[in-house]
N, C-alpha and C positions, 0 to 999 in steps of 0.2 A: 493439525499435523504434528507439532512441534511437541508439544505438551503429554501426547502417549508415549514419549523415549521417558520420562520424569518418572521418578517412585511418586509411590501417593501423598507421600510428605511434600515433596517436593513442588509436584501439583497443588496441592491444598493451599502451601504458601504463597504459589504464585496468584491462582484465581482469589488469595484475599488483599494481594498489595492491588493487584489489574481493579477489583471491585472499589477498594479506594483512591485510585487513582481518576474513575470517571465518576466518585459523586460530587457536589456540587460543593462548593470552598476545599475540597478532600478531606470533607469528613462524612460522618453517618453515625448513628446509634449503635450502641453494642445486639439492639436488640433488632434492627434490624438488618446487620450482619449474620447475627444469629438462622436469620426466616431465609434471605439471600440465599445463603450458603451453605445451609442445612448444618448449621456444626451446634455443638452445646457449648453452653457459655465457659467450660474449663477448654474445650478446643480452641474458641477464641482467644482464653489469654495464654494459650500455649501457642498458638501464632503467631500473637504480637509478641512474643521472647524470643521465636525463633526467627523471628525476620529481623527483628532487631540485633540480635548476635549476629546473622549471616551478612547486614549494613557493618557489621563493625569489622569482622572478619577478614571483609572485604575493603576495608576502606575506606565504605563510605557512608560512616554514620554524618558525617556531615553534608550528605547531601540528598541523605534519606533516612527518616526517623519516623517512628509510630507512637503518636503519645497516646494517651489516655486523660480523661477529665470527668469524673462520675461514669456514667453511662456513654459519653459522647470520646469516640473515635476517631482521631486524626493523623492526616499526615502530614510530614513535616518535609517537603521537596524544593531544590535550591535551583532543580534545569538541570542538573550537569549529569544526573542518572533517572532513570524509570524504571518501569515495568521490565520492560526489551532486557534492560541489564543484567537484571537477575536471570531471568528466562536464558540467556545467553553459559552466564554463568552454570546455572545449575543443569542446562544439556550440556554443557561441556563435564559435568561429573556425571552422568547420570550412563547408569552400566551395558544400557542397552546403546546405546549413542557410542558405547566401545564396542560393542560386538559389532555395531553395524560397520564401522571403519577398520576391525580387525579381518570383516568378511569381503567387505570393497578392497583393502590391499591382495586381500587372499593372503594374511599370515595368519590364522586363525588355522588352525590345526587339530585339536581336539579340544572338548571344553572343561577335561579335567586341566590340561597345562593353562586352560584360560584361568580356571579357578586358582591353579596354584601360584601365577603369574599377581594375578589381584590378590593374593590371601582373603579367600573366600573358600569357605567348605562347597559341596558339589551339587546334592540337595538344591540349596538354594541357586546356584547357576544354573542348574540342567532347568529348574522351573523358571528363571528371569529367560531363559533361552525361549521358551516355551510360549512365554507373551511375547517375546520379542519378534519371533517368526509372522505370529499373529498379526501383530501391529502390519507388518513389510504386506502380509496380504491383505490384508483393506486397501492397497497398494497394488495388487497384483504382479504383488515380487514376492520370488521363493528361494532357499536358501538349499542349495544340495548338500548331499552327504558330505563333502569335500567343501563344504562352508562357503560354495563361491554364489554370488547373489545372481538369479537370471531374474530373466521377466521381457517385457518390451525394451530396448535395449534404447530407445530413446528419451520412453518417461522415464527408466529406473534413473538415466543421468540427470534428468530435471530434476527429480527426487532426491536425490545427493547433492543438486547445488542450493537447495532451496535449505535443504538442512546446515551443508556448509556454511553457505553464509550467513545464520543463526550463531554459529558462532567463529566469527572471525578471527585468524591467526594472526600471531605477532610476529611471529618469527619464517614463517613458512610452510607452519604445520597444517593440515595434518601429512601435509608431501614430502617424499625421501629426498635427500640433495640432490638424485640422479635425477627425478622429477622434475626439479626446479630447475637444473640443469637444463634441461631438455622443453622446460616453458621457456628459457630466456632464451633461446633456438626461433622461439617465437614470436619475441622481442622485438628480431630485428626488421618486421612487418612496419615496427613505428613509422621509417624512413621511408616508406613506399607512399607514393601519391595520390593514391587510395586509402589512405588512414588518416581521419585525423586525432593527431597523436597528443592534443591537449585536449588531456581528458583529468577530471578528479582522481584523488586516492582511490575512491570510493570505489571507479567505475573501472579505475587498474586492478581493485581488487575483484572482482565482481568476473573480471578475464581473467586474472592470473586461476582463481578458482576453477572455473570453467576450464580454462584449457587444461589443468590441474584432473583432471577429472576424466577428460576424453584421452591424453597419453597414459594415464594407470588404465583405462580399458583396453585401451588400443594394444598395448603391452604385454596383458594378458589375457589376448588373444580375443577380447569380445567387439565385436565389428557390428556396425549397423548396417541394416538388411538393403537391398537397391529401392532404392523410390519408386513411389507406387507414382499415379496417374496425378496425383495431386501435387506432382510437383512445380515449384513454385520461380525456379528458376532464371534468368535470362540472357541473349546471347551478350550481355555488355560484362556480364559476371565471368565471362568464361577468362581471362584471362588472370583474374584473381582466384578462381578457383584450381587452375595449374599452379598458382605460386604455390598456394596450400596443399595443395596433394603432394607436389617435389617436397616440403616440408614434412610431410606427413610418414611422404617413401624412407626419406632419412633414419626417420625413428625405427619406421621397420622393413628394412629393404627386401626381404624377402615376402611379402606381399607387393601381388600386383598392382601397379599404381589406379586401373581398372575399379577395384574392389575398394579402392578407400577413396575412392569418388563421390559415396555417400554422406562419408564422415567430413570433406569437406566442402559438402553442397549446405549441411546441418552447420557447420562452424562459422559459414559465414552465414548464415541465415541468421546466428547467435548475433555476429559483430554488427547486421545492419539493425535487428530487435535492440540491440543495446545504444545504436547511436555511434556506432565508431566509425565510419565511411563518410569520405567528404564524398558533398550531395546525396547524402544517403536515399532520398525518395525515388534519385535516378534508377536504384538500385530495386526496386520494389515493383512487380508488375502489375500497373494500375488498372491492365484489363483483363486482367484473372479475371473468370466470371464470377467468384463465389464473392470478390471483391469489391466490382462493378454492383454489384447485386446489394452488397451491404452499404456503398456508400450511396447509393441510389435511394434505396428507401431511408435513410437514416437524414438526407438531405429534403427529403420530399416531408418527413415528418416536423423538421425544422423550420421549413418554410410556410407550410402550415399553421404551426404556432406562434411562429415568430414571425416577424417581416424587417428581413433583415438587408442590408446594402449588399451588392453586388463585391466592395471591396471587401469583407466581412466572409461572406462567403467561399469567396477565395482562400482567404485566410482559413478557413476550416479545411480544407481540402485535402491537401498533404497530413495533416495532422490526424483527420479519419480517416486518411487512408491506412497511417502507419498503426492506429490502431486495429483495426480488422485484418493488418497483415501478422501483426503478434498472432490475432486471434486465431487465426488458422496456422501458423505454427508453433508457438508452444502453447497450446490450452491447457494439456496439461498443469504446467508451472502454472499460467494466470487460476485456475480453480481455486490454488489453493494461496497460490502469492497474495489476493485480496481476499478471502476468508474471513479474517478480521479487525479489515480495515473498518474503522469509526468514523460516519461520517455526518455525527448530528452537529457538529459546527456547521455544516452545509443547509442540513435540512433547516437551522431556523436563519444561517442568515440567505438564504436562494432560494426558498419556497417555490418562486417559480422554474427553476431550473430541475430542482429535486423530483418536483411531480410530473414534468414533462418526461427525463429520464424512466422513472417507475412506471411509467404507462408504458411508456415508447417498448419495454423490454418485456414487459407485462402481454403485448399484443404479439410476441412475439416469442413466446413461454412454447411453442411448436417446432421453434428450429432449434434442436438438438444443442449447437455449439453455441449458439446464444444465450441457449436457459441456461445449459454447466457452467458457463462463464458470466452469469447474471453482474457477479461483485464485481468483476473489473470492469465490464461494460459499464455497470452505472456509474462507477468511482472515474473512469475516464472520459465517456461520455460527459458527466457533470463537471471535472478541472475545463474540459475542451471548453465549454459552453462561459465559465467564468470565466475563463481567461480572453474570451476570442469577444464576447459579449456583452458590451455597453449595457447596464440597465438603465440607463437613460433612454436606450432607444427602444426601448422595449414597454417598460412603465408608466403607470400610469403619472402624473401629476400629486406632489406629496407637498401640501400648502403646511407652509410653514412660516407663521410669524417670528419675527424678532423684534423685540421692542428691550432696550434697555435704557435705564436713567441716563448714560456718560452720550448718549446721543448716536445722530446718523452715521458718524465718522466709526465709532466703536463699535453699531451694528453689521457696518457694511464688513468689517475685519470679522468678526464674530462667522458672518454669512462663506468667506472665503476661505474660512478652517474649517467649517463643515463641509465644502465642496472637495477640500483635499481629502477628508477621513472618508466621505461615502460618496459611491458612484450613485446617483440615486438622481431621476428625474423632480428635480427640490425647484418649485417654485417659492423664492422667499416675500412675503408681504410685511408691509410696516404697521399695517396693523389688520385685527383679527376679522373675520367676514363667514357665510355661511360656509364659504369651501375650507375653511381654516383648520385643520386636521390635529395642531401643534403650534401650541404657545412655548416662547423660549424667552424668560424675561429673568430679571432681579425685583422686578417689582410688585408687591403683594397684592395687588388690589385686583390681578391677574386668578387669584385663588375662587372669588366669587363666580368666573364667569363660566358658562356650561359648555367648555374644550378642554381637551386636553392640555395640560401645563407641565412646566418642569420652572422651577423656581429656582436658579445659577446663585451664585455668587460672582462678584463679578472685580476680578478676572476669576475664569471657573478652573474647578481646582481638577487633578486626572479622575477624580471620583463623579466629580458632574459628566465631565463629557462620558464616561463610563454610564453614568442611568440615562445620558443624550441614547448613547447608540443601542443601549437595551427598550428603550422609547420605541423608539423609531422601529427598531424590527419589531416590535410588538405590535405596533400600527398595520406595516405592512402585511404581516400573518393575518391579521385579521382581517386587512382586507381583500386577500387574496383565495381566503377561505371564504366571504364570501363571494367575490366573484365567482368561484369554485362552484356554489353551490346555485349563481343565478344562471349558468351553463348549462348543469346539472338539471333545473327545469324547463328551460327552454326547448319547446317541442322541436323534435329534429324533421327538417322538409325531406319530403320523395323523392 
C-alpha cells in the first residue's frame, strides 16, 4: 500500500535497503542483488550513493550504512533505525502522499495553484495527479472535481490511518490547531471509568490520529451511513456510546444527534479493537453468531491437534475472541496492516505452530473474510498459540546429553541455562544412549561417536549457545518434518 505514494527512485531504494535488511549477516552479492532486483550493476552502485547520502542527510549515517567489499554487499545497522525509517521518511516527501492530505483537508483547489505552491511546472503535476487518482482506486476511493476524496466512508478512514500512521507527527501534523483543539475535547474521556487511560505513547498516538481523522470528516460534512444488520453492538455500550454522540453533537450541533449515532457506535468499536476499555472483552459480544462460529471451529481445530489443559484453554478464549471481533470490523485495515509482516523467525523456531496455522486457514480459503484476511489470521492465530502454549506439553521428548570435564555440579548449572533459554520438552541424560538426539560436551572424544555433537568451551562463550540454539531447532525441523511426512502416509480409517 505504502510504497505506491513513492516516485520510482524512491521505491527502488527502499525495496534495496528492505532486500538487505532480510538476508542473512545483512549482506549478499552484488550479483545477486543485481537477479533480485532486476537493476544493472551501474543502478546498483547508484543506490548504494543514494541511500548513503539519504543515511547522512538524515542523520543517520551512524546507524545505517551500506559498504561495499569487492562483489560482497553489506550493511552496517546499530537497532536504532530500519527499513520503516526511510519508508516513513520518504512518504512523508513523496508528492502524492501531498495531494492525498491536500484532498482529505479539502484545501486542494486547483492543481495549477498546487503546482505553483510546490514550484513544479504543470505537465508534470496534472500527470503525478493522474497515477495518483489511480493508486486511491485499487482502493475504491475517488477523488471529485472539487478534489474531495469519497468512496466507503468507513474504509477510506481505515485507509487514511493506516497511511497516517506511516508517518507519524511530531508536532501534531498533519492536523490544524482547531483539530487538535477539538481531539483534546476528547481527552477528557481519560477520567471516565470506562477508559483505561494507561496506555503507551504509541497507542495515545494511534487515537489521537484516528480521532484526528473522524472530526476533519465529520466537519466537512462526510458522515458514515446507519448500520447495516451486522451490527455488533451491546446494551452495556449504550451508555458510552451517549457520552460520544453528546461529544460528537458538540463539534457539530446542528446535526441530529440520531445521525452520528453511526460514527459513535464505529469509534468505539475503534477504542475496544485498540485495547482502551477497562474489561474490554465485556465489551465484545461473544455470541455474535459469525463469532460463536469462528471461535468454535478455531477451538475444535486446536483441540484436535493439540491436547491441551483445560486452564490453557481458557486462557485462549478471550484472546480469540478479540481476534475475530477486529476481524469482522475492520478487515479492511487488517488486509493490509499485515501485508508484510515477516514471519520466518516463526516458521523456523515454531514449526509446529506455523503448519497448524497454514492448514487451519488453508481449509478455510472458502469463507470470504478469512481468506482476504489470511496474513493477520496466521500472524495472530500463530502469537496466540506461542504465547498461550507450552511446548513442553505439546512435544515430543528432545534427549539431550550433557557430559562436561568440570563434573556433575557444572553439568546440572549448564542443564538449568538451557531450561531458561528454550521452552522445549528436554529430557537431559548423563550420558549418550540410543534415544540420545544431542551431545553437548567440551570433551573430544565425543567427535568419534555417531550423534549429533556440539563441542563448547567451557564456560561457553554467547557464540556456542548461539550454534546450541541453531542445533536444536535444526533437530526439531527435522523431525517434525518427518513426522509430517509419517502422517502424511498413514492410511486414513472410514
Amino acid at each position: 500500500m505504502y510504497v505506491t505514494f513513492l516516485n520510482k527512485a524512491d521505491q527502488r531504494k527502499y525495496a534495496f535497503l528492505q532486500y538487505l535488511e532480510h538476508t542473512v549477516s545483512l549482506s549478499t552479492t552484488k550479483e545477486s542483488l543485481m537477479t533480485q532486483l532486476s537493476m544493472s550493476e551501474f543502478l546498483v552502485n547508484k543506490t548504494i550513493e543514494e541511500l548513503n547520502t539519504d543515511f547522512y542527510d538524515l542523520a543517520l549515517n551512524e546507524e545505517l550504512e551500506i559498504v561495499t567489499d569487492g562483489m560482497i554487499i553489506s550493511l552496517n545497522q546499530s537497532g536504532l533505525a530500519t527499513s520503516d525509517t526511510m519508508l516513513s521518511y520518504y512518504l512523508s516527501q513523496a508528492l502524492k502522499f501531498e495531494m492525498l492530505k491536500e484532498c482529505f483537508f479539502e484545501q486542494l483547489t486547483s492543481l495549477y495553484d498546487f503546482a505553483t505552491e510546490h514550484f513544479l511546472s504543470r505537465n508534470p503535476t496534472y500527470n503525478e495527479f493522474k497515477k495518483f487518482k489511480l493508486v486511491l482506486k485499487e482502493y475504491d476511493i475517488d477523488v471529485t472535481k472539487r478534489f474531495h476524496l469519497i468512496g466507503d466512508e468507513r474504509k477510506l478512514r481505515e485507509f487514511l490511518f493506516l497511511l497516517f500512521m506511516e508517518v507519524p507527527p511530531l508536532d501534531g501534523a498533519p492536523f490544524s490547531k482547531e483539530n487538535g483543539e477539538k481531539q483534546q475535547l476528547f481527552d477528557r474521556f481519560d477520567a471516565a471509568p470506562w477508559v483505561k487511560a494507561q496506555q503507551s505513547n504509541r497507542m495515545r498516538l494511534r487515537r489521537n490520529q484516528y480521532i484526528g481523522i473522524v472530526v476533519t470528516r465529520v466537519l466537512n460534512g462526510h458522515l458514515l451511513p446507519t448500520f447495516d444488520a451486522h451490527d455488533l453492538t451491546l446494551p452495556v455500550q449504550e451508555r458510552i456510546l451517549d457520552e460520544i454522540t453528546s461529544w460528537l453533537s458538540s463539534l457539530v450541533p446542528k446535526i441530529p444527534k440520531v445521525d452520528l449515532l453511526p460514527e459513535a457506535k464505529v469509534l468505539l468499536q475503534f477504542l475496544i479493537v485498540e485495547g482502551w476499555l477497562v474489561d474490554n472483552a465485556a465489551y465484545i459480544n461473544q455470541d455474535q453468531a459469525d463469532i460463536k462460529r469462528f471461535n468454535h471451529e478455531f477451538f475444535l481445530a486446536v483441540e484436535q491437534r493439540f491436547q491441551l489443559s483445560s486452564t490453557i484453554q481458557y486462557g485462549l478464549l478471550n484472546e480469540v475472541t478479540n481476534i475475530h471481533y477486529q476481524l469482522l470490523t475492520i478487515p479492511f485495515r487488517l488486509k493490509y496492516e499485515y501485508q508484510q509482516m515477516d514471519v520466518t523467525y516463526f516458521l523456523e523456531v515454531y514449526p509446529e505452530f506455523t503448519a497448524f496455522c497454514r492448514q487451519y486457514i488453508e481449509e478455510h480459503r472458502s469463507c470470504q473474510v478469512i481468506w482476504e484476511n489470511k496474513e493477520f489470521l496466521f500472524f495472530r492465530y500463530l502469537i496466540l498459540l506461542v504465547s498461550h502454549v507450552p511446548l513442553k506439553e505439546i512435544l515430543a521428548p528432545l534427549y539431550i546429553c550433557v557430559d562436561f570435564s568440570h563434573g556433575p555440579f557444572y553439568n546440572r548449572m549448564i542443564e538449568s541455562n538451557i531450561e531458561k533459554i528454550l521452552d522445549l520438552n528436554i529430557e537431559f541424560q548423563d550420558s549418550p544412549d540410543d534415544k540420545t538426539q544431542l551431545i553437548l560436551s567440551n570433551l573430544t572424544y565425543y567427535e568419534s561417536v555417531a550423534i549429533d555433537h556440539i563441542l563448547w568451551l567451557a564456560p561457553p562463550r554467547p557464540a556456542d549457545w548461539a550454534n546450541f540454539s541453531e542445533k536444536v531447532g535444526s533437530i526439531r525441523r527435522e523431525q517434525f518434518q518427518r513426522d509430517s511426512s509419517k502422517k502424511q502416509r498413514m492410511p486414513s480409517h472410514p
